[in-house]
NUTIRO-691869 format. One record per residue (C-alpha): residue in three letters; x, y, z. Coordinates in steps of 0.001 Angstrom, whole numbers, padded with zeros to 6 digits, always signed. Example, Ala and Ser with C-alpha at 12.3 -4.5 7.8 and 13.67 -1.06 7.14 Angstrom:
REM residues 2
Ala+012300-004500+007800/Ser+013670-001060+007140/
//
This chain:
REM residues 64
Unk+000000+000000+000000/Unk+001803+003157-001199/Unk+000672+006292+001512/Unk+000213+009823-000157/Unk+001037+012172+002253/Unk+002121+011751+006097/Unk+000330+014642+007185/Unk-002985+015184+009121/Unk-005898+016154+006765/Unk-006200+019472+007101/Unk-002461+020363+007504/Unk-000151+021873+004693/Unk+002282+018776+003741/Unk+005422+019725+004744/Unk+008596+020111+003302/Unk+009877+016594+003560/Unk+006282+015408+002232/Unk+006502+017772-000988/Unk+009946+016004-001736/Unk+008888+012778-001784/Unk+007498+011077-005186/Unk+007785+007696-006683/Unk+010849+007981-007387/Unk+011693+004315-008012/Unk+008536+003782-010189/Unk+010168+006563-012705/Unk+013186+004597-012257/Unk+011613+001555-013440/Unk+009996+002971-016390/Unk+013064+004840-017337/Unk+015431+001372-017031/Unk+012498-000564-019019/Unk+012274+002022-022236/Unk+016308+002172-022359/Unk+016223-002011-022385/Unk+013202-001645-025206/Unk+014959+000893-027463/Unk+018149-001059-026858/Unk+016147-004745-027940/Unk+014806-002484-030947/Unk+018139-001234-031835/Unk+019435-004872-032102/Unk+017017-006548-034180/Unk+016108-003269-036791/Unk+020200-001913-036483/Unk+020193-001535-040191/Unk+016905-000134-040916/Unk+017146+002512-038395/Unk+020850+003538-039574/Unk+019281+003628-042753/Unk+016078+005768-041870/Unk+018610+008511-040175/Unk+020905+008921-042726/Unk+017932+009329-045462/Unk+016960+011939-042882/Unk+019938+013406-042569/Unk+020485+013340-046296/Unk+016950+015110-046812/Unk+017518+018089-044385/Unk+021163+019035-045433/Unk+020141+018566-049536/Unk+022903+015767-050012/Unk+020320+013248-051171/Unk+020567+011552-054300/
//
């Protein structure tokens, strides 16, 4: 059970309550995307190399 605030109902949170979030949850989701792009990155290397430099190519007029 995850509590939201320590404080009495009624009461301003204070300043130790304001700095607390879920800090680990963010963590979590930040750690999973990274492994995702990372497992996308090794199956679709090519294609993605591929898409960028066509990108690049289109924005700096070096395309053929």
């Amino acid at each position: 059970m995850i509590s939201v605030s320590s404080s009495r109902h009624g009461e301003s949170p204070t300043e130790d309550d304001r700095d607390r979030g879920d800090v680990p949850g963010w963590v979590m989701i930040t750690v999973m995307t990274a492994i995702v792009v990372i497992a996308l990155l090794a199956v679709f290397r090519e294609q993605v190399l591929t898409a960028v430099q066509n990108a690049f190519s289109s924005v700096t007029g070096s395309g053929g």
